[in-house]
N, C-alpha and C positions, 0 to 999 in steps of 0.2 A: 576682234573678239565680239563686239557688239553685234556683227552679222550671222556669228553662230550662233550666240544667245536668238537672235531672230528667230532664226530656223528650226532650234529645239523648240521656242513657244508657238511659233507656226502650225508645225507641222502636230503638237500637240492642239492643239487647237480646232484642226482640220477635224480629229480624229473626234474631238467633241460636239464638233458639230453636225458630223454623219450621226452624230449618237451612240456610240460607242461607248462604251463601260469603260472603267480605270484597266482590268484585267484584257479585254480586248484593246484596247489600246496599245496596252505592253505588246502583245502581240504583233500588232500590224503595224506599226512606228520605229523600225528597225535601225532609222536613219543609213542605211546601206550605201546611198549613194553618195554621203559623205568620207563614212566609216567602213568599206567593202570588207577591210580583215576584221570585223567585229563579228562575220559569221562563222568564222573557223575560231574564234579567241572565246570559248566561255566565258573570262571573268571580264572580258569588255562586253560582250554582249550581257552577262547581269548587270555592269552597272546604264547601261544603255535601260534597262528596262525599270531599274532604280529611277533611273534621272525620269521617266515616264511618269511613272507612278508618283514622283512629287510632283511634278509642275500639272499632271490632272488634278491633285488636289490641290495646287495653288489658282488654278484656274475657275475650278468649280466652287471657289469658297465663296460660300456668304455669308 
């Protein structure tokens, strides 16, 4: 578990440091390559974009 928690704050992370908005992020952070049927499953790909949209703002908090 601890290796997927990685990878979600990873890969959000990535997306912060290209400089990416909270909104493009949701975007382009699909995690696809974990989660492939998240792009045929609406309500997994929202909470995919959920779980985005907190951890940019746990990340960028000051």
């Amino acid at each position: 578990m601890g290796n997927t928690v990685r990878a979600w704050l990873d890969a959000v992370a990535a997306a912060i440091d290209k400089g990416m908005s909270s909104e493009q992020a949701q975007d382009k952070v699909t995690m696809a390559d974990r989660y492939p049927e998240a792009a045929r499953d609406q309500r997994m790909s929202g909470v995919i974009r959920m779980n985005v949209e907190r951890l940019y703002e746990y990340l960028t908090k000051k």
